[in-house]
PDB file of N, H, CA, C and O in Angstrom:
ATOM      1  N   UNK A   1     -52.169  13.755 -40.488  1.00  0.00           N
ATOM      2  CA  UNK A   1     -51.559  14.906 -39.843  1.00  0.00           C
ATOM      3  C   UNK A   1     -52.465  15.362 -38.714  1.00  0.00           C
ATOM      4  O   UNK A   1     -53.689  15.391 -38.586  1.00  0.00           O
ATOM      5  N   UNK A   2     -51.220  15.785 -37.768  1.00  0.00           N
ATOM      6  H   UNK A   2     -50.225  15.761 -37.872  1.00  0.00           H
ATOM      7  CA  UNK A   2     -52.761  16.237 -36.394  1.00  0.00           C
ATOM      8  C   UNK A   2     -52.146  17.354 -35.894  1.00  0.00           C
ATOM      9  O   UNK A   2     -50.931  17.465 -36.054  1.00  0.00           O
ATOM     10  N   UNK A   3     -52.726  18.146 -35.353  1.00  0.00           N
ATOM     11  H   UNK A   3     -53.713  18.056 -35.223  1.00  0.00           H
ATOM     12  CA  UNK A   3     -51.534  19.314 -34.632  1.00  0.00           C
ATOM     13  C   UNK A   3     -50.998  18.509 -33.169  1.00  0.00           C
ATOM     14  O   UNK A   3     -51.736  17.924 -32.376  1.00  0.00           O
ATOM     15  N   UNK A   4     -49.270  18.688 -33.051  1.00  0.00           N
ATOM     16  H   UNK A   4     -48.671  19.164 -33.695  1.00  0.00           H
ATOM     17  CA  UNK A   4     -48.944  18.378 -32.533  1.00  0.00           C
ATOM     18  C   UNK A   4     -49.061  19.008 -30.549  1.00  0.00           C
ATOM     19  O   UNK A   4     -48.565  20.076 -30.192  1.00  0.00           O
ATOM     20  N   UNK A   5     -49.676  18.213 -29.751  1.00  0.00           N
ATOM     21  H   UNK A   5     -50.079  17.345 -30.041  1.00  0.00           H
ATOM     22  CA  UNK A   5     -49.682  18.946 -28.529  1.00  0.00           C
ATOM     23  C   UNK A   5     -48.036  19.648 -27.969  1.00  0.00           C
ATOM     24  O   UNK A   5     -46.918  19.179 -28.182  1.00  0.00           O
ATOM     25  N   UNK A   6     -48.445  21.005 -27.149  1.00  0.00           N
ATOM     26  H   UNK A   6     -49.353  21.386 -26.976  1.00  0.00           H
ATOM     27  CA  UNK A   6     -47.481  21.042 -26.455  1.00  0.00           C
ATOM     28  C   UNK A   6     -47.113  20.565 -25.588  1.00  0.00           C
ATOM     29  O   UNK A   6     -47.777  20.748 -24.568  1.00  0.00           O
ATOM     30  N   UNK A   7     -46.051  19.822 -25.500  1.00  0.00           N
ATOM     31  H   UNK A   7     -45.512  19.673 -26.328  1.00  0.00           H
ATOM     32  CA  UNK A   7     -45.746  19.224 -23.894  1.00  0.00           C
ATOM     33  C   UNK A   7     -44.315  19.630 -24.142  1.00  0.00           C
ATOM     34  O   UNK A   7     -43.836  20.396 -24.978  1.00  0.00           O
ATOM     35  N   UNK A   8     -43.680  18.796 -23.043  1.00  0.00           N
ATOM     36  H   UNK A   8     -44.069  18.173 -22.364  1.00  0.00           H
ATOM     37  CA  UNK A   8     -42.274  18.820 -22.579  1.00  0.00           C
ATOM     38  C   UNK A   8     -41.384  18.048 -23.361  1.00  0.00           C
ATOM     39  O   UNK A   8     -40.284  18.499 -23.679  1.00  0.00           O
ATOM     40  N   UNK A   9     -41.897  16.541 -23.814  1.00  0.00           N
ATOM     41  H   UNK A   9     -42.791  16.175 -23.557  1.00  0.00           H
ATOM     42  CA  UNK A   9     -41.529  16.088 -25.038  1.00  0.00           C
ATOM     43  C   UNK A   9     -41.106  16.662 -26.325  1.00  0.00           C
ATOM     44  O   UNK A   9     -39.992  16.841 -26.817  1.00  0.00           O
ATOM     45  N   UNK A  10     -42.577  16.954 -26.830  1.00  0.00           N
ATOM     46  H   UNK A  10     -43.483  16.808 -26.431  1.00  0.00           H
ATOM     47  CA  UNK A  10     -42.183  18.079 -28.231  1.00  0.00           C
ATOM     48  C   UNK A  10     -41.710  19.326 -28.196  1.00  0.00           C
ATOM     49  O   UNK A  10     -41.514  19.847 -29.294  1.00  0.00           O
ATOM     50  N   UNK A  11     -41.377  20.197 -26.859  1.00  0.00           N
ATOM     51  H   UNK A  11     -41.536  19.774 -25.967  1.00  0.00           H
ATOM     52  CA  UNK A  11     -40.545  20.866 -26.688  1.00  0.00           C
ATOM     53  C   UNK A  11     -39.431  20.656 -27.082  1.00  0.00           C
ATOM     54  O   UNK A  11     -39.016  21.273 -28.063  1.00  0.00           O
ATOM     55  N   UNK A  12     -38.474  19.525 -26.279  1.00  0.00           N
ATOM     56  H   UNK A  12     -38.811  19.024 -25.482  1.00  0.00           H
ATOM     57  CA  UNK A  12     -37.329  19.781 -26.343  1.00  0.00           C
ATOM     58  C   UNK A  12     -37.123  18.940 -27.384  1.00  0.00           C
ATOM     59  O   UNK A  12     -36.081  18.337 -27.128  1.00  0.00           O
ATOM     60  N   UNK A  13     -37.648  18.507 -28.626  1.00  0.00           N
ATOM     61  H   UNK A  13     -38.495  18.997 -28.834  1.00  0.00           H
ATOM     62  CA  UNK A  13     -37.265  17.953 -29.376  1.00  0.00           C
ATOM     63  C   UNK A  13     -37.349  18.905 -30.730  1.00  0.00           C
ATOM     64  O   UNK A  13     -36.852  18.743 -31.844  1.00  0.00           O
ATOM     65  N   UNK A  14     -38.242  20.046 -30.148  1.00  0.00           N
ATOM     66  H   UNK A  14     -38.647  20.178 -29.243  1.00  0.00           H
ATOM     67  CA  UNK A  14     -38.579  21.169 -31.493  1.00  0.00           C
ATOM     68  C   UNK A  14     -36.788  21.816 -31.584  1.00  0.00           C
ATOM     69  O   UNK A  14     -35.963  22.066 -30.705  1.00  0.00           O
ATOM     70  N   UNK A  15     -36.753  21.909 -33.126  1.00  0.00           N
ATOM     71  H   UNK A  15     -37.424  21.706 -33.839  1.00  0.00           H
ATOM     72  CA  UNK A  15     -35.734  22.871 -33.416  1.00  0.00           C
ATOM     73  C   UNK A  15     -35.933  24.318 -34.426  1.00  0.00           C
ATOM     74  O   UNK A  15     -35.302  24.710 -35.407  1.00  0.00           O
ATOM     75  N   UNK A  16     -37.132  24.890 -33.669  1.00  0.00           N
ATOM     76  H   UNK A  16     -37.645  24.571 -32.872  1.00  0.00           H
ATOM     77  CA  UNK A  16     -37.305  25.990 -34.423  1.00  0.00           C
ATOM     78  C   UNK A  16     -36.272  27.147 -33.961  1.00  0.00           C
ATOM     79  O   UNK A  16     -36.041  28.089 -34.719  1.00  0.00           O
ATOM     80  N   UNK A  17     -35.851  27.075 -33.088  1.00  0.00           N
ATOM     81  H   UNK A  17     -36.039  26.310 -32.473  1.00  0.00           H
ATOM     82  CA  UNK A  17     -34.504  28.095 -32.564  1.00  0.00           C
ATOM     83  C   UNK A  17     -33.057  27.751 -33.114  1.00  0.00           C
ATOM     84  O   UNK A  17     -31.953  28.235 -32.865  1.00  0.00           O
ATOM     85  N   UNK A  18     -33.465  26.763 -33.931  1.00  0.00           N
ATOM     86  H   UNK A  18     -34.362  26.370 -34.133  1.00  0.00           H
ATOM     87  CA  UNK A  18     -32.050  26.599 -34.618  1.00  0.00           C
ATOM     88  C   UNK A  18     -32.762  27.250 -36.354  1.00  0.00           C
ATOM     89  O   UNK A  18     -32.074  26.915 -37.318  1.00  0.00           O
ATOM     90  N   UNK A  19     -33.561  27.785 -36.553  1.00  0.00           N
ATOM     91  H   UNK A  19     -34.121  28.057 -35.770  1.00  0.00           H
ATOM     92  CA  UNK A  19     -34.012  27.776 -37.636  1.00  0.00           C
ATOM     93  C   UNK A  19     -33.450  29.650 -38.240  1.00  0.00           C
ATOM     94  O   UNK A  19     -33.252  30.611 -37.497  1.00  0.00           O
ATOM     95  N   UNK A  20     -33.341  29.614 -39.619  1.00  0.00           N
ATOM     96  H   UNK A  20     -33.501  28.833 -40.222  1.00  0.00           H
ATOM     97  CA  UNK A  20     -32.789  30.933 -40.083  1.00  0.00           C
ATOM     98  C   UNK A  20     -34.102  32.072 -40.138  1.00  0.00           C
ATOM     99  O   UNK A  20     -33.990  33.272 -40.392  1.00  0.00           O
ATOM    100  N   UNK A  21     -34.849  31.633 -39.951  1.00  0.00           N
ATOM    101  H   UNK A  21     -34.941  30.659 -39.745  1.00  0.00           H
ATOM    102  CA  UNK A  21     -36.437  31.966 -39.964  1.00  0.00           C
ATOM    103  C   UNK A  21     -37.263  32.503 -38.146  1.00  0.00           C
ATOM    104  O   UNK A  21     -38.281  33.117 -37.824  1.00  0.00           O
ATOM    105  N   UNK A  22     -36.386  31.994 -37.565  1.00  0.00           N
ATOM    106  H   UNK A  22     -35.559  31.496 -37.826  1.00  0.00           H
ATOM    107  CA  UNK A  22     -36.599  32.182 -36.272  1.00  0.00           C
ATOM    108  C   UNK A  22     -36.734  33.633 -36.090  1.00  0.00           C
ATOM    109  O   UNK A  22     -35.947  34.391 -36.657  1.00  0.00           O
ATOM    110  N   UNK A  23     -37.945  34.195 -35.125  1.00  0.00           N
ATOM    111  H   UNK A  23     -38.584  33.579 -34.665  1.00  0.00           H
ATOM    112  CA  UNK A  23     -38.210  35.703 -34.864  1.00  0.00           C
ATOM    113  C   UNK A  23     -37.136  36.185 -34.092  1.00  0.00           C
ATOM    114  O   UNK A  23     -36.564  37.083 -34.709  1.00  0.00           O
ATOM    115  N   UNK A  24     -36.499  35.898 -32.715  1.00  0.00           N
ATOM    116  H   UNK A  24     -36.963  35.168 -32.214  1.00  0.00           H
ATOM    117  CA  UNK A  24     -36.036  36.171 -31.576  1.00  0.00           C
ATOM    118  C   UNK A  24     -36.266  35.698 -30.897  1.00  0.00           C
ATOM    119  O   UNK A  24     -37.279  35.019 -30.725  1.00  0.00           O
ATOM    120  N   UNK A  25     -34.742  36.022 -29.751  1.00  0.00           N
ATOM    121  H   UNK A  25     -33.919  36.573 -29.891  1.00  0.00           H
ATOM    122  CA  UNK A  25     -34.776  34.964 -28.352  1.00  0.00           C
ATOM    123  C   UNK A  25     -35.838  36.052 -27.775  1.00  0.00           C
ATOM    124  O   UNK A  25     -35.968  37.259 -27.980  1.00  0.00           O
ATOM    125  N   UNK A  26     -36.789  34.791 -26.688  1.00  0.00           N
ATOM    126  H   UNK A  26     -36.683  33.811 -26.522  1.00  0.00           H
ATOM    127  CA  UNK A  26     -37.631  34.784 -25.910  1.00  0.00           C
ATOM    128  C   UNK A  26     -38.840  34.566 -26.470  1.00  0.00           C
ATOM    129  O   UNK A  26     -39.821  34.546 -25.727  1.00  0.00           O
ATOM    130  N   UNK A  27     -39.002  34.351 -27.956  1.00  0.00           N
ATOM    131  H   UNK A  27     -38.204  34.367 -28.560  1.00  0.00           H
ATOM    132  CA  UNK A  27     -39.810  33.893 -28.197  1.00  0.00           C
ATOM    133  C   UNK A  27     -40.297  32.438 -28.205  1.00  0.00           C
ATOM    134  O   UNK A  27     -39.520  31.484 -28.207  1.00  0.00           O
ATOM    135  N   UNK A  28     -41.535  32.337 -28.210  1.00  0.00           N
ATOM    136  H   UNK A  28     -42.167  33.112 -28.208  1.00  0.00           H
ATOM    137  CA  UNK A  28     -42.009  30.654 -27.907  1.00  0.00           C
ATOM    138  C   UNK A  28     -41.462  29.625 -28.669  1.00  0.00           C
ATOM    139  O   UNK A  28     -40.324  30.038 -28.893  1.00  0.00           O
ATOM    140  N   UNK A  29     -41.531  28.952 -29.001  1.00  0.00           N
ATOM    141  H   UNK A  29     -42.455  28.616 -28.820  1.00  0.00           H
ATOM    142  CA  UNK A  29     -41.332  27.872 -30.220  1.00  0.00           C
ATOM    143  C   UNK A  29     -42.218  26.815 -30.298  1.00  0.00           C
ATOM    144  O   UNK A  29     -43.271  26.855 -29.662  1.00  0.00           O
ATOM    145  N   UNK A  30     -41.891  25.766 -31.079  1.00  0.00           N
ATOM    146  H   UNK A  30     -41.036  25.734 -31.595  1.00  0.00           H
ATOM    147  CA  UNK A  30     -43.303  24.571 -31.434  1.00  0.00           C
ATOM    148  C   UNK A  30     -44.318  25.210 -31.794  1.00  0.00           C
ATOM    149  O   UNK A  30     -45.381  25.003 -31.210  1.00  0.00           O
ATOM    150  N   UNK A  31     -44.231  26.173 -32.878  1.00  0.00           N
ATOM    151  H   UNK A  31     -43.367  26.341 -33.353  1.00  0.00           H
ATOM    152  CA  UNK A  31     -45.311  27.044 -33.359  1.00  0.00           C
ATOM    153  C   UNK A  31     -46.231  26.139 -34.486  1.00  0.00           C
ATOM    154  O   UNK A  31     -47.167  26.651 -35.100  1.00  0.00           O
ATOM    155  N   UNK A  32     -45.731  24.421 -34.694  1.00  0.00           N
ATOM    156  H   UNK A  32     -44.971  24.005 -34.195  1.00  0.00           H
ATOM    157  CA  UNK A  32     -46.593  23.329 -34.936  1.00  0.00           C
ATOM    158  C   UNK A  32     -47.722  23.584 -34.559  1.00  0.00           C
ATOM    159  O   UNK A  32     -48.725  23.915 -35.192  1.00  0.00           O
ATOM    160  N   UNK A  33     -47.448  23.332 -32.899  1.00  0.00           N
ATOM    161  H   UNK A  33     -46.634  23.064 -32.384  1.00  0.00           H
ATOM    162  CA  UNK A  33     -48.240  23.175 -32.213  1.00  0.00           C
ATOM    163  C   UNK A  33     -49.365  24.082 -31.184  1.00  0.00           C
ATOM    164  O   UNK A  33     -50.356  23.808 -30.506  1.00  0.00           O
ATOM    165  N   UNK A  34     -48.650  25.181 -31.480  1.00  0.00           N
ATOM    166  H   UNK A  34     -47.845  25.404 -32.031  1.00  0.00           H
ATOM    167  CA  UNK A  34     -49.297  26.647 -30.539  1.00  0.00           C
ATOM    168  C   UNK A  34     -50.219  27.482 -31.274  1.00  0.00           C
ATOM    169  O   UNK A  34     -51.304  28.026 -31.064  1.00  0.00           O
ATOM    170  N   UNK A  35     -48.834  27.315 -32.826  1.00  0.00           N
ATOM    171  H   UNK A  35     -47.953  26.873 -32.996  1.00  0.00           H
ATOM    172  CA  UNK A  35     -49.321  28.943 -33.409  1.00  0.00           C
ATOM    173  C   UNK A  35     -48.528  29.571 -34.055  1.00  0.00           C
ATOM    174  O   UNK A  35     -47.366  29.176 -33.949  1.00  0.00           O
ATOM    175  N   UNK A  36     -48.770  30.734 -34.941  1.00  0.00           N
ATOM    176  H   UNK A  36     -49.714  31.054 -35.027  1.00  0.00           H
ATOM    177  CA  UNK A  36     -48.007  31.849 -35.589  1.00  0.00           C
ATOM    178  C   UNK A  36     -47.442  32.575 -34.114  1.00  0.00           C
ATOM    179  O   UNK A  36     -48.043  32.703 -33.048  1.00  0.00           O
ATOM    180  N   UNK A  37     -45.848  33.052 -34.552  1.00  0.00           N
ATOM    181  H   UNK A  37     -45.360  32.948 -35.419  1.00  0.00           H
ATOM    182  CA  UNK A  37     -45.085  34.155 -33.029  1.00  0.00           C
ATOM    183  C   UNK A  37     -45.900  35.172 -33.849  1.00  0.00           C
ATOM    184  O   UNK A  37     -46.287  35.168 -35.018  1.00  0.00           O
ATOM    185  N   UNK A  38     -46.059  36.268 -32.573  1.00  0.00           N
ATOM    186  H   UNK A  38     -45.745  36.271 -31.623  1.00  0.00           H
ATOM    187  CA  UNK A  38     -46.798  37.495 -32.498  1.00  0.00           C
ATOM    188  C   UNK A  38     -45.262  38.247 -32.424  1.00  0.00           C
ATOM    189  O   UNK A  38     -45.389  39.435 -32.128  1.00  0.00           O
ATOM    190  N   UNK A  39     -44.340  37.974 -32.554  1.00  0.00           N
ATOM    191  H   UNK A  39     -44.238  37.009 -32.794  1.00  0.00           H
ATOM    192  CA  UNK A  39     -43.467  39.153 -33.344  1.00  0.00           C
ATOM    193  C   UNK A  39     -43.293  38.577 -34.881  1.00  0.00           C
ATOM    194  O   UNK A  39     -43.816  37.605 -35.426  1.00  0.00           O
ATOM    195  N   UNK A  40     -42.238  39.677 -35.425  1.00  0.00           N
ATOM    196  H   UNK A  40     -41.813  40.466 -34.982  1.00  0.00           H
ATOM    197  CA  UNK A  40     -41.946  39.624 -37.081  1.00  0.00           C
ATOM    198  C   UNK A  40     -41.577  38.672 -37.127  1.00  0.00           C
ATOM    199  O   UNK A  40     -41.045  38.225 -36.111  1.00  0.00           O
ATOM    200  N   UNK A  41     -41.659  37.831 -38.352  1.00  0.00           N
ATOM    201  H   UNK A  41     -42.091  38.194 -39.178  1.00  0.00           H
ATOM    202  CA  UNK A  41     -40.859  36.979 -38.708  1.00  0.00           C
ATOM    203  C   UNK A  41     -40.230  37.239 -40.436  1.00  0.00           C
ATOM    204  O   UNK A  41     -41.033  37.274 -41.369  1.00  0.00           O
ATOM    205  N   UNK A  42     -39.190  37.353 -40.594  1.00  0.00           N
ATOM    206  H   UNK A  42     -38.538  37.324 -39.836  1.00  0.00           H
ATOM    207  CA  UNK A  42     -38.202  37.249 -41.976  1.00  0.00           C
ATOM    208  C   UNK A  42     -38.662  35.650 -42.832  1.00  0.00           C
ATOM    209  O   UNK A  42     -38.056  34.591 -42.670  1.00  0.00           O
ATOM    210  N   UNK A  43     -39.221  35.745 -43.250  1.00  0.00           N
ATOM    211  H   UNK A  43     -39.713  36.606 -43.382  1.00  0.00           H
ATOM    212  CA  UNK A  43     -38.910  34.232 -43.792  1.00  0.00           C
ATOM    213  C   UNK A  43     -37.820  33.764 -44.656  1.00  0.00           C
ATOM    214  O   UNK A  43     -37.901  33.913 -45.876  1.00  0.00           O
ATOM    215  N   UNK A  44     -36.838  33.223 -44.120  1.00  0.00           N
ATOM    216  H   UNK A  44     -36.773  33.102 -43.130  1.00  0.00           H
ATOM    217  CA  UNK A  44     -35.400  33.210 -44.658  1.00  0.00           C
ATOM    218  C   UNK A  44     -35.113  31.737 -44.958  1.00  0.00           C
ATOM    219  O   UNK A  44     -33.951  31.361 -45.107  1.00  0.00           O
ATOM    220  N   UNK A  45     -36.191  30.862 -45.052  1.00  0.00           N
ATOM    221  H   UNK A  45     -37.135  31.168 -44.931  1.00  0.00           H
ATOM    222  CA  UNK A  45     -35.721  29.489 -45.085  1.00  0.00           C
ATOM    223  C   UNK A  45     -36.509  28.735 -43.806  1.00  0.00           C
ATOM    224  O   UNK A  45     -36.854  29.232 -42.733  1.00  0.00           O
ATOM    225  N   UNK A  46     -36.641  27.632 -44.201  1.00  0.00           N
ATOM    226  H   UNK A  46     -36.361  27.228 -45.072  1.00  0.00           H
ATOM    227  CA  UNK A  46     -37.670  27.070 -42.866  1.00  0.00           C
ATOM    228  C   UNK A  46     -36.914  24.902 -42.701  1.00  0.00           C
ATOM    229  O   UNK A  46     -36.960  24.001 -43.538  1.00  0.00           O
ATOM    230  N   UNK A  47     -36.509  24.909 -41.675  1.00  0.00           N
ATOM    231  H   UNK A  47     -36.472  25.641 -40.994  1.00  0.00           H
ATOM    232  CA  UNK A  47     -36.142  23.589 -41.586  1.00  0.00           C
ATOM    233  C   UNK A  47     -36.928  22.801 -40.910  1.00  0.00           C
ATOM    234  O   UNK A  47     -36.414  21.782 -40.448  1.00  0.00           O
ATOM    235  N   UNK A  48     -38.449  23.067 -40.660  1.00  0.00           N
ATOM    236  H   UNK A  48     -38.866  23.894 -41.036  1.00  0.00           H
ATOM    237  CA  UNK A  48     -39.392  21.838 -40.635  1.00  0.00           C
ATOM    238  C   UNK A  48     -39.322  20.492 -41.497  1.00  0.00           C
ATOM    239  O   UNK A  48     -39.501  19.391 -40.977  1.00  0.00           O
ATOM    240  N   UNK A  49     -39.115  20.626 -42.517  1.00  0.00           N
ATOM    241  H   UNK A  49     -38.970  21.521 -42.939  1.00  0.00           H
ATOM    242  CA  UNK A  49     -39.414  19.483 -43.177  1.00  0.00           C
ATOM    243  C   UNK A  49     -37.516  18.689 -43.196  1.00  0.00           C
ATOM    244  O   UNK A  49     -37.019  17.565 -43.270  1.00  0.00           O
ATOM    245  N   UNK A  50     -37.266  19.444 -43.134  1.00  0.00           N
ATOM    246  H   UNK A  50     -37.670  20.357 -43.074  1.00  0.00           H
ATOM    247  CA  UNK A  50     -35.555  18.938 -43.276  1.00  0.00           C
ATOM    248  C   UNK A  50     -35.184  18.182 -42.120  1.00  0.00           C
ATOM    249  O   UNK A  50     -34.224  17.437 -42.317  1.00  0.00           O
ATOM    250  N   UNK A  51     -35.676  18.163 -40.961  1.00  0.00           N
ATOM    251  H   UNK A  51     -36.456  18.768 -40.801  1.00  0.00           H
ATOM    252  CA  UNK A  51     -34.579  17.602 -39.647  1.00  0.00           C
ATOM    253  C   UNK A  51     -35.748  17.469 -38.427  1.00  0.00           C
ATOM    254  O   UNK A  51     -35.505  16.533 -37.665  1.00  0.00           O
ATOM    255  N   UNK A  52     -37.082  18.304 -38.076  1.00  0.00           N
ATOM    256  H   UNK A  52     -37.279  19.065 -38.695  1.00  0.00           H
ATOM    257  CA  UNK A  52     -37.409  18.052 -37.106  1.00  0.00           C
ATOM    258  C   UNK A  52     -38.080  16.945 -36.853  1.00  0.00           C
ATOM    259  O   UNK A  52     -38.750  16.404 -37.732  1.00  0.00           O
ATOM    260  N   UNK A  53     -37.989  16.472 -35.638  1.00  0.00           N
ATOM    261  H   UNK A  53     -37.444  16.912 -34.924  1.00  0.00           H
ATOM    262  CA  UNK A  53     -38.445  14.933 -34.794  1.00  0.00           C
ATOM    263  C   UNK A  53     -39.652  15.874 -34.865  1.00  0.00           C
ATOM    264  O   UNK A  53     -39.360  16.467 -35.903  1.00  0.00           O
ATOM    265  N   UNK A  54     -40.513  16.274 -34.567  1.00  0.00           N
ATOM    266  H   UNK A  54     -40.751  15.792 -33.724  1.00  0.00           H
ATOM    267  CA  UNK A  54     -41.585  16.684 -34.283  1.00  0.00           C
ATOM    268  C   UNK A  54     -42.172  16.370 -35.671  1.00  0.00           C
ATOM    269  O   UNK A  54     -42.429  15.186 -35.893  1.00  0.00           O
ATOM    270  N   UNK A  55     -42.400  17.216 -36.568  1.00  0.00           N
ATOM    271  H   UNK A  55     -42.191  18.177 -36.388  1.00  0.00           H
ATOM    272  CA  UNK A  55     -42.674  17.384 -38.055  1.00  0.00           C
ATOM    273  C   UNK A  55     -42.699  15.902 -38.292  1.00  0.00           C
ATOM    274  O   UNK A  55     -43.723  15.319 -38.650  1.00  0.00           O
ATOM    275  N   UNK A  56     -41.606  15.335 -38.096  1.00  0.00           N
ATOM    276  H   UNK A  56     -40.774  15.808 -37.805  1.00  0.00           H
ATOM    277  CA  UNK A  56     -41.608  14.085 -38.436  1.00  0.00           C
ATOM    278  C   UNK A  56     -42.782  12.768 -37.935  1.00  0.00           C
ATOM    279  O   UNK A  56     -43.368  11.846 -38.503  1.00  0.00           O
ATOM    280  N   UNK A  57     -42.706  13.268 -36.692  1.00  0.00           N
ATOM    281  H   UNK A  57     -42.231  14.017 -36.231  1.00  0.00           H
ATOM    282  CA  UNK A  57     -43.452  12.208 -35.503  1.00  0.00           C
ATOM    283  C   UNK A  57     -45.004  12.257 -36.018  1.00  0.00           C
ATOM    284  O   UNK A  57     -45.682  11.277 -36.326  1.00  0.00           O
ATOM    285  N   UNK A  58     -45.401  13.619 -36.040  1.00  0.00           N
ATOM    286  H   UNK A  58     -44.850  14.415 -35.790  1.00  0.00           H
ATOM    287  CA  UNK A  58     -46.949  13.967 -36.308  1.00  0.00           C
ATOM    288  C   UNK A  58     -47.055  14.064 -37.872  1.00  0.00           C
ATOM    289  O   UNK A  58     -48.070  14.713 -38.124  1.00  0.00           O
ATOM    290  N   UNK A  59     -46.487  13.724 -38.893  1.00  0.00           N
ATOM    291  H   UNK A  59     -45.662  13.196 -38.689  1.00  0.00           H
ATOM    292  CA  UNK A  59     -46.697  13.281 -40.027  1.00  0.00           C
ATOM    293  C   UNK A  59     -46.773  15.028 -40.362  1.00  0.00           C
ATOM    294  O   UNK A  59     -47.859  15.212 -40.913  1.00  0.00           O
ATOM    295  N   UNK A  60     -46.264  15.924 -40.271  1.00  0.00           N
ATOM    296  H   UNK A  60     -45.382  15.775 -39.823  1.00  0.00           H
ATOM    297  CA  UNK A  60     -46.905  17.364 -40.851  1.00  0.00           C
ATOM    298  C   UNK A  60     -46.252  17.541 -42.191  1.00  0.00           C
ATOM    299  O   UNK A  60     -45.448  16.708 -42.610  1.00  0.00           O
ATOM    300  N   UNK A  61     -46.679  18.913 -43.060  1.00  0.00           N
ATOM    301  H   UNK A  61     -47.332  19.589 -42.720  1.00  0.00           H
ATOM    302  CA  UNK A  61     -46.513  18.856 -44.008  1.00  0.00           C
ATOM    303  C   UNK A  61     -46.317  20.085 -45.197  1.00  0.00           C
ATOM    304  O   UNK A  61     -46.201  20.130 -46.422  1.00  0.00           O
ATOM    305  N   UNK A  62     -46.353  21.039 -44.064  1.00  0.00           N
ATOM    306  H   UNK A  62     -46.447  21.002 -43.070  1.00  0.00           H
ATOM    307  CA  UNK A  62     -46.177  22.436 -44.241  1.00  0.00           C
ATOM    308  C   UNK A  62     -45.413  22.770 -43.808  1.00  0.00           C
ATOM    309  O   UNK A  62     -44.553  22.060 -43.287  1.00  0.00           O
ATOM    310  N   UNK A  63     -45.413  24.775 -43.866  1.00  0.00           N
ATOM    311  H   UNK A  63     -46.112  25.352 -44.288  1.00  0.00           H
ATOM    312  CA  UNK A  63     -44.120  24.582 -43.535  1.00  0.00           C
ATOM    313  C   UNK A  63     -44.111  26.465 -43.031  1.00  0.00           C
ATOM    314  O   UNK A  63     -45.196  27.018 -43.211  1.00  0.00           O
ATOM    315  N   UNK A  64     -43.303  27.095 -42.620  1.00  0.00           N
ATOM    316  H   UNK A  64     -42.421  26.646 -42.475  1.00  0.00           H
ATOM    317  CA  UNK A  64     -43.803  28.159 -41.754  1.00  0.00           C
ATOM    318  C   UNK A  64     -44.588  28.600 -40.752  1.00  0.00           C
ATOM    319  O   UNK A  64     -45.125  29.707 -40.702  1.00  0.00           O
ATOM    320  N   UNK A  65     -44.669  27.557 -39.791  1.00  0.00           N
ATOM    321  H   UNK A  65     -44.233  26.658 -39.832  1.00  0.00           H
ATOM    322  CA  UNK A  65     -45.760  27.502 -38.825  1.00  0.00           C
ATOM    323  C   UNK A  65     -46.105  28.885 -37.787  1.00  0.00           C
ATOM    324  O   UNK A  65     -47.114  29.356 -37.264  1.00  0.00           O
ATOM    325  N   UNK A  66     -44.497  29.247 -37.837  1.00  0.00           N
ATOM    326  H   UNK A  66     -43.677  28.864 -38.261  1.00  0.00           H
ATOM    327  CA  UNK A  66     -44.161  30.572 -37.449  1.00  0.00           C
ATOM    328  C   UNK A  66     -44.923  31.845 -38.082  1.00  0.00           C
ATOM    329  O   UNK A  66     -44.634  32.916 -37.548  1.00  0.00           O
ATOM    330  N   UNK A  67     -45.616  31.879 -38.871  1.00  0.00           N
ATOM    331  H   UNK A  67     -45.851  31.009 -39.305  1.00  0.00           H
ATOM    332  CA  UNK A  67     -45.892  33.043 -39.752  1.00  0.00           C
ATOM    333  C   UNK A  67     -48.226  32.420 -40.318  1.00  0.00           C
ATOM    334  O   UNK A  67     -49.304  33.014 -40.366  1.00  0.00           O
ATOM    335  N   UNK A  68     -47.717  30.967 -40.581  1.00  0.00           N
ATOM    336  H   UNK A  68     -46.843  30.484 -40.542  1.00  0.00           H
ATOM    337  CA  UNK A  68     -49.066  30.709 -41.013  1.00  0.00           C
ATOM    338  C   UNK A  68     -50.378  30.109 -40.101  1.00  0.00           C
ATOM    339  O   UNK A  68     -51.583  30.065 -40.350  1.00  0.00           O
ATOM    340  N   UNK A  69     -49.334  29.537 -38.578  1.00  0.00           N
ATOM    341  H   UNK A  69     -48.355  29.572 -38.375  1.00  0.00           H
ATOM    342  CA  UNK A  69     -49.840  28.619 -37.980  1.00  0.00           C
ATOM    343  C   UNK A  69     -50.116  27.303 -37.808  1.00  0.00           C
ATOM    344  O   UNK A  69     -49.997  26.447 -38.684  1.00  0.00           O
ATOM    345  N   UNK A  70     -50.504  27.117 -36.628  1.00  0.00           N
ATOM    346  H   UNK A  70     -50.601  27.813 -35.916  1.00  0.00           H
ATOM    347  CA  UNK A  70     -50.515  25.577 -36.007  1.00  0.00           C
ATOM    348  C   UNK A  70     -50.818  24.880 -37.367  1.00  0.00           C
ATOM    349  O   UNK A  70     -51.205  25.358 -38.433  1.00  0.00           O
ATOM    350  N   UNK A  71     -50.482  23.426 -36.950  1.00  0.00           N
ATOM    351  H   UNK A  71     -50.167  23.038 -36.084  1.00  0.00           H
ATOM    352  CA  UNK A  71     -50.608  22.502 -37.890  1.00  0.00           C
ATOM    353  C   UNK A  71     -51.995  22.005 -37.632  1.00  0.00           C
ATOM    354  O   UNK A  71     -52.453  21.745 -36.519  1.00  0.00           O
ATOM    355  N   UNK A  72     -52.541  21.911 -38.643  1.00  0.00           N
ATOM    356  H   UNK A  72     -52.169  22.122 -39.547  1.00  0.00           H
ATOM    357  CA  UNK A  72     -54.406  21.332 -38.531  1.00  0.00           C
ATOM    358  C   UNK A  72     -54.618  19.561 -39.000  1.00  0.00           C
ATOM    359  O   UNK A  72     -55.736  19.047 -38.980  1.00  0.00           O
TER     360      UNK A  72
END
């Protein structure tokens, strides 16, 4: 497992804005790879491990990246 870089790639392949767990629009996403969002987050369910190319690509293995942080 490695933390995944941000680029333009793992951007548009992240689906944390499709997620039920998601803070709000305008917030960042690929929080794999950045970080915990600095607004609230609900934790309502998390689809990292279920569907994302990212998660997948960089072998990760957790799960709330949104709330706990980057992947190490």
């Amino acid at each position: 497992m490695t933390t995944p870089p941000e680029n333009d790639e793992n951007m548009s392949e992240c689906i944390c804005d499709g997620c039920p767990s998601f803070p709000g629009q305008g917030d960042k996403k690929q929080y794999c790879g950045h970080g915990k969002s600095p607004l609230k987050v609900n934790m309502e369910g998390c689809i990292c491990p279920a569907g994302c190319p990212v998660y997948s690509k960089y072998k990760l293995n957790g799960m709330y990246y949104c709330v706990y942080g980057k992947a190490k």
